[in-house]
C-alpha positions as semicolon CSV with decimal commas, in nm:
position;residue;x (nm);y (nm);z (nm)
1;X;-2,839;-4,744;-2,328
2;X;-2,983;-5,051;-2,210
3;X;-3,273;-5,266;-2,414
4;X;-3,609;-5,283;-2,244
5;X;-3,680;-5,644;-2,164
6;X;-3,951;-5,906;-2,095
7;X;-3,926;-6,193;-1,902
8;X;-4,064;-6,505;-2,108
9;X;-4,221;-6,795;-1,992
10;X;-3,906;-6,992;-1,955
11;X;-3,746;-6,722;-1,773
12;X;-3,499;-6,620;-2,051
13;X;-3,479;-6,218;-2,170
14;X;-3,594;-6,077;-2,509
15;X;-3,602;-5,721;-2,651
16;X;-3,929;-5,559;-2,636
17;X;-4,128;-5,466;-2,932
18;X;-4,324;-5,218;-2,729
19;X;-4,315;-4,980;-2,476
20;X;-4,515;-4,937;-2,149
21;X;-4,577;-4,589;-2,060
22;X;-4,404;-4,455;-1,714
23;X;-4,622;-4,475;-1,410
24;X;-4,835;-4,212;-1,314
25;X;-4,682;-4,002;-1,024
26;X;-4,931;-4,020;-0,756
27;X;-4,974;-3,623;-0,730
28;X;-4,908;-3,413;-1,009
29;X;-4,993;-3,015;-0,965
30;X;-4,822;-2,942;-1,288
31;X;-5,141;-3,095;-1,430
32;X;-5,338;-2,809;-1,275
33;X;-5,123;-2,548;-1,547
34;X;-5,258;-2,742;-1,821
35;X;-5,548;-2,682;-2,059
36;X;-5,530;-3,045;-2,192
37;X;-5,603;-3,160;-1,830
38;X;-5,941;-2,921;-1,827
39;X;-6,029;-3,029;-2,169
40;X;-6,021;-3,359;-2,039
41;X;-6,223;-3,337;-1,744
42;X;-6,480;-3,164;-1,940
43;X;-6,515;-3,437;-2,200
44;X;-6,564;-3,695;-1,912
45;X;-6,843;-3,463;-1,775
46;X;-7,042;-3,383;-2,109
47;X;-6,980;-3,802;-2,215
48;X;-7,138;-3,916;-1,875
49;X;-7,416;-3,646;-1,931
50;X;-7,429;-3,835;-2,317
51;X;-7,452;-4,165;-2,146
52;X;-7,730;-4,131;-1,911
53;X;-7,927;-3,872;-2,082
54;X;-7,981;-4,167;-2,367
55;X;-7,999;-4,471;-2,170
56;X;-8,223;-4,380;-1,903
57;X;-8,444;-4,247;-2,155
58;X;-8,443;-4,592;-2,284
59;X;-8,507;-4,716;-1,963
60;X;-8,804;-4,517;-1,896
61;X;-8,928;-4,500;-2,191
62;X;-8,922;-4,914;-2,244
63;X;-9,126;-4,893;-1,896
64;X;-9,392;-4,648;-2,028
65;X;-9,460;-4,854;-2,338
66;X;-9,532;-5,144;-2,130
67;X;-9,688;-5,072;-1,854
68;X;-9,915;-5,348;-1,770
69;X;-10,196;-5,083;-1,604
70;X;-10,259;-4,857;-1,942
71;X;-10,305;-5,247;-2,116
72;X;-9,940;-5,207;-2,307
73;X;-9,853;-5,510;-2,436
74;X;-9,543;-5,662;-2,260
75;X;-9,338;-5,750;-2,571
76;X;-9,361;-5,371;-2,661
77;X;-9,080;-5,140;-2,633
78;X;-8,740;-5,219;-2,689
79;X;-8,706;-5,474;-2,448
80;X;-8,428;-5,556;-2,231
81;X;-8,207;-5,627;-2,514
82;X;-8,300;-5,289;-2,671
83;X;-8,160;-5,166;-2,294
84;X;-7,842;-5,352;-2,305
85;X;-7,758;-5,222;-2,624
86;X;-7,857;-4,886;-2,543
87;X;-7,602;-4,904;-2,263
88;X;-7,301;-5,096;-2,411
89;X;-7,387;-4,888;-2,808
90;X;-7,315;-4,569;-2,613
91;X;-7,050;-4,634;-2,419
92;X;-6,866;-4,795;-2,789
93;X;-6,980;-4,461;-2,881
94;X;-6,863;-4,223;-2,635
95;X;-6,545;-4,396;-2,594
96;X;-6,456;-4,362;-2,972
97;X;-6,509;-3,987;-2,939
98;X;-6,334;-3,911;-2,601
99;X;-6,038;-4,140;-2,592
100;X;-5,772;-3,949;-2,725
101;X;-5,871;-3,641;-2,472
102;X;-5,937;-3,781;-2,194
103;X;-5,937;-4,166;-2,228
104;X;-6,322;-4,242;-2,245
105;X;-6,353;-4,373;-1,885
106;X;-6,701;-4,221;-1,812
107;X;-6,680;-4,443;-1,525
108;X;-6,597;-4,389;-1,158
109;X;-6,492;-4,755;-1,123
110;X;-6,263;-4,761;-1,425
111;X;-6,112;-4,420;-1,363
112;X;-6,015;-4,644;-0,966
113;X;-5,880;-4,907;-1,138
114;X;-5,689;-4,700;-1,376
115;X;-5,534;-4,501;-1,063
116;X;-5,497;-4,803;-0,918
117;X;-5,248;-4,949;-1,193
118;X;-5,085;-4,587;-1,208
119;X;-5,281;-4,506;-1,553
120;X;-5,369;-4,197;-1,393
121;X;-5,286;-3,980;-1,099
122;X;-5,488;-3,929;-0,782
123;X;-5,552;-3,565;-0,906
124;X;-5,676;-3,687;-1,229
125;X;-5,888;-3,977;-1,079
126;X;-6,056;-3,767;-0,828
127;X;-6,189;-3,444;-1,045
128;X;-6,255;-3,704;-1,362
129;X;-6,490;-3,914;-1,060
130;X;-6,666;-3,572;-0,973
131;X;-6,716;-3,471;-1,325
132;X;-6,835;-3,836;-1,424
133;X;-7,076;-3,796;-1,111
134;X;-7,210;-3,440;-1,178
135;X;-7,274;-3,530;-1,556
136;X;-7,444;-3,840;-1,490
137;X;-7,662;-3,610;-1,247
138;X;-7,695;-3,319;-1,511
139;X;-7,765;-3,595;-1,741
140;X;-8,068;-3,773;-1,513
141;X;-8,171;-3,445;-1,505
142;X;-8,265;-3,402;-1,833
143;X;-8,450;-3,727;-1,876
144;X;-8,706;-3,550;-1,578
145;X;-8,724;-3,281;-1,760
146;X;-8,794;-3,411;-2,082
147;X;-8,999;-3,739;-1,920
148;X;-9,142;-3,547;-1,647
149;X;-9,492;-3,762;-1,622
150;X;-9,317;-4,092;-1,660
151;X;-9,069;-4,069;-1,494
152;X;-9,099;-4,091;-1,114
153;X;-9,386;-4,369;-1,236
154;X;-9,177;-4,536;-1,363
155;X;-8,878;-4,566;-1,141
156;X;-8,603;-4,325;-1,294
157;X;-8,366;-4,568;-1,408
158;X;-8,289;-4,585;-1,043
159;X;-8,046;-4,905;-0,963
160;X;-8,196;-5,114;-0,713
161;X;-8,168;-5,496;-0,603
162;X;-8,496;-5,672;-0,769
163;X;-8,750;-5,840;-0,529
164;X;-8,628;-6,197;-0,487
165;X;-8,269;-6,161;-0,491
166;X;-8,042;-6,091;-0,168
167;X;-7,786;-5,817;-0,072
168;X;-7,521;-6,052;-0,132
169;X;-7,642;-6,156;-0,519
170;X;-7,618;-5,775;-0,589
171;X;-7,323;-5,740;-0,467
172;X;-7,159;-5,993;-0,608
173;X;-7,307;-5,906;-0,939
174;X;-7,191;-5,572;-0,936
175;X;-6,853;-5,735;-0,822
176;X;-6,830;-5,947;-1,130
177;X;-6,996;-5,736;-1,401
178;X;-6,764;-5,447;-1,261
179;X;-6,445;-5,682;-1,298
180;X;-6,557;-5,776;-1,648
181;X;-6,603;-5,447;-1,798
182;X;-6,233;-5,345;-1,671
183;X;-6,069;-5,632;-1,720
184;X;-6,178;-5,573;-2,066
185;X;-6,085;-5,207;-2,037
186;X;-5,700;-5,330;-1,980
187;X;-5,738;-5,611;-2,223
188;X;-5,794;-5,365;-2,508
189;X;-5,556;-5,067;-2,431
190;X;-5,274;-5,295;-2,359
191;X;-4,996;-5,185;-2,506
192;X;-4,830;-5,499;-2,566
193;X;-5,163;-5,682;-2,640
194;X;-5,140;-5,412;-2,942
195;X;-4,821;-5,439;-3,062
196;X;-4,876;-5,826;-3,035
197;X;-5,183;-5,836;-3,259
198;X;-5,130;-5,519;-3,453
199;X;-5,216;-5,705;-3,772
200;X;-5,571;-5,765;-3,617
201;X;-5,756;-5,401;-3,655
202;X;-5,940;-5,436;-3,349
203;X;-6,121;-5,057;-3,258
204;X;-6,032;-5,043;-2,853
205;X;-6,413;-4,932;-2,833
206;X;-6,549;-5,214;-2,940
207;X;-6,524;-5,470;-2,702
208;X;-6,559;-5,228;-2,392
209;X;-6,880;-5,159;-2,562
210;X;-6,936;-5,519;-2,578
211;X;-6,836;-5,582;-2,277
212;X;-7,084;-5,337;-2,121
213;X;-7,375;-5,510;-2,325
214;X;-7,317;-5,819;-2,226
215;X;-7,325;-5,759;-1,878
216;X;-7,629;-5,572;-1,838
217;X;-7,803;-5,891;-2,034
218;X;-7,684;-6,073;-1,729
219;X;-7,767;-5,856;-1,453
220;X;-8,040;-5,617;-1,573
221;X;-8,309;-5,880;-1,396
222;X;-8,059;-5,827;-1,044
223;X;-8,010;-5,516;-1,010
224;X;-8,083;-5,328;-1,300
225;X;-7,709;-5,342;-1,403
226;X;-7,483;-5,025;-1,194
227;X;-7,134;-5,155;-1,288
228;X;-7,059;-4,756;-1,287
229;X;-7,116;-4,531;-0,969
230;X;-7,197;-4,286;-1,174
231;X;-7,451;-4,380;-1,351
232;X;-7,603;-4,501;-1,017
233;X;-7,568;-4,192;-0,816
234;X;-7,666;-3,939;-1,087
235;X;-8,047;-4,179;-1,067
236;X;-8,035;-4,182;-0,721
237;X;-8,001;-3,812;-0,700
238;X;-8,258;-3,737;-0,948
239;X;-8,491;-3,986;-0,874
240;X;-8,428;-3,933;-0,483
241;X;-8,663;-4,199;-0,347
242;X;-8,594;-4,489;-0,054
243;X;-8,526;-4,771;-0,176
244;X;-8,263;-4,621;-0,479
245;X;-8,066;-4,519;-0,152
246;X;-8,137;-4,837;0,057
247;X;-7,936;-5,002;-0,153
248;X;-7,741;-4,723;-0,319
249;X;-7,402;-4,858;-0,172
250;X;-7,372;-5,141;-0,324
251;X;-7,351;-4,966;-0,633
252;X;-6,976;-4,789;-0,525
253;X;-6,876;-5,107;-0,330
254;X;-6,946;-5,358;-0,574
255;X;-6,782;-5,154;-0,895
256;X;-6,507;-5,048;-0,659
257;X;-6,442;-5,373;-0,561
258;X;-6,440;-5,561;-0,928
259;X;-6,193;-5,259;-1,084
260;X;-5,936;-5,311;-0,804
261;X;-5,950;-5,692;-0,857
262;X;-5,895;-5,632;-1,244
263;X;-5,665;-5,404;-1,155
264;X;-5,478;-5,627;-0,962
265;X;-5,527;-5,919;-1,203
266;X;-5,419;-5,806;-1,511
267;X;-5,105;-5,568;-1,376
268;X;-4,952;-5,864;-1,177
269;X;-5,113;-6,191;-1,329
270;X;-5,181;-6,131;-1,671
271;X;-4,875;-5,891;-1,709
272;X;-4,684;-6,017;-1,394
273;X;-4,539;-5,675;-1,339
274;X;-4,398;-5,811;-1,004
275;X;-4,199;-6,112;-1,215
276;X;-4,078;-5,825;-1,465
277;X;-3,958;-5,580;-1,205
278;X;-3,751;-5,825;-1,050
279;X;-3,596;-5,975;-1,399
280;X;-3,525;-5,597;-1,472
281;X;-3,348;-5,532;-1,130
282;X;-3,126;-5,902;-1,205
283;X;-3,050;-5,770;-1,576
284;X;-2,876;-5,485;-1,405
285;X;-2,668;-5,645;-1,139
C-alpha cells in the first residue's frame, strides 16, 4: 500500500502524519436514506433560529434603550461592542453544540465555500442553505413577536448600507469580512493545521467566534455587519421594508464572493492542493 505524501517546501516527499478526508462527491442521493443527514439539517435550522432570535434582540433592544427621541442616554445599552459580542458569543456557542452533527455552519456563505472545497455535497449545501434561511426567518420572527412595539421603530436588525458610505464600500466590506470569517473557518478545522499543533488545545469554536466579533466591530458602522445571507434575508423578510431590499443583494454577493475567495485561497495557496496532486501523480509514475 502506498504512504500518503506531502510535498515540502523544497520539493522533496515525507510521510503524512494526517489524513485529509476524501472529497465530497458532488451528488450523493444515498444521503437522502439517512437519518444523520436529517438530523443535520435540522440542527442547522434550529442554530440559525438560536442565532438571530438572540442577536437581533440585541440589536433592537440596544436601539430602544437609546433612542435619542424618549431622551435615552446614548452610552446606554450594550453598545456596539455588546452587539459584536452578541454575534461572534453565539456563533462560538452554537458552533460548539452543532459541530459534530452537522458541522456548525449556520451560514449560507460558509456552507458555499465548504461545497466549494468539496467539504460538502451540492445536496447537502443546498437543503443546509434553505434550512439556515428559513431559521434565520423563524428566528426574526420571534424577535416581532416578542418586540412587537420596537421593532419596526427601530429597524429590525435589517442589514442595510449606512448613510454616507457607497454601494461599493458595502460590498467590499461584506467581501472582506465574509473572506475573514471563512478563511478562519478552514484555518481551524484543518486537518493538518491539527495534527500540526495538536499539543496547542485550541477549541475550533473559538476563533470562528472570534472571528465573527471582530468583524462586526469593523463593519457594524457600514453596513450593519451581513457576512451571512442568512441572517440578512431572515431581517429582510421579517422586517419587509425598502430600503432592507434596496440593498438586500449585496448581502448574498458580497458573502458569496469572500467564501469562494477563501475557498480558493486556502485549498490551493495555503494548502496548494494543485502542487500536491501533481507530486502525488509523479510519486506514482
Amino acid at each position: 500500500m502506498a504512504k500518503d505524501i506531502e510535498v515540502g517546501g523544497s520539493g522533496e516527499f515525507h510521510a503524512k502524519d494526517y489524513h485529509d478526508p476524501p472529497p465530497a462527491p458532488l451528488i450523493d442521493t444515498e444521503e437522502f436514506t439517512r437519518w444523520s443527514f436529517y438530523r443535520a439539517i435540522i440542527a442547522e435550522f434550529v442554530a440559525t433560529l438560536l442565532f438571530l432570535y438572540i442577536t437581533v434582540l440585541t440589536v433592537i433592544g440596544y436601539k430602544s434603550q437609546t433612542n435619542a427621541n424618549n431622551g435615552d442616554d446614548d452610552c446606554g445599552g450594550v453598545g456596539i461592542l455588546g452587539i459584536a459580542w452578541s454575534f461572534g458569543g453565539m456563533i462560538f456557542v452554537l458552533v460548539y453544540c452543532t459541530a459534530g452533527i452537522s458541522g456548525g455552519h449556520i451560514n449560507p456563505a460558509v456552507t458555499f465555500g465548504l461545497f466549494l472545497a468539496r467539504k460538502v455535497s451540492l445536496v447537502r449545501a443546498i437543503l443546509y442553505m434553505g434550512a439556515q434561511c428559513l431559521g434565520a426567518i423563524c428566528g426574526c420572527g420571534f424577535v416581532k413577536a416578542f418586540q412587537k412595539a420596537y421593532y419596526s421603530r427601530h429597524g429590525g436588525g435589517a442589514n442595510e448600507v449606512a448613510d454616507g458610505y457607497s454601494t461599493g464600500t458595502g460590498l467590499a466590506a461584506e467581501i472582506i469580512g465574509t473572506f475573514v470569517l471563512v478563511y478562519t473557518v478552514f484555518s481551524a478545522t484543518d486537518p493538518k493545521r491539527n495534527a500540526r499543533d495538536s499539543y496547542v488545545p485550541v477549541l475550533a469554536p473559538l476563533p470562528i467566534g472570534f472571528a465573527v466579533f471582530m468583524v462586526h466591530l469593523a463593519t457594524i458602522p457600514i453596513t450593519g455587519t451581513g457576512i451571512n445571507p442568512a441572517r440578512s434575508f431572515g431581517a429582510a423578510v421579517v422586517y419587509n421594508q425598502g430600503k432592507a431590499w434596496d440593498d438586500h443583494w449585496i448581502f448574498w454577493v458580497g458573502p458569496f464572493i469572500g467564501a469562494a475567495i477563501a475557498a480558493f485561497y486556502h485549498q490551493y495557496i495555503l494548502r496548494a492542493a494543485a502542487v500536491k496532486a501533481i507530486g502525488s501523480f509523479r510519486s506514482f509514475s
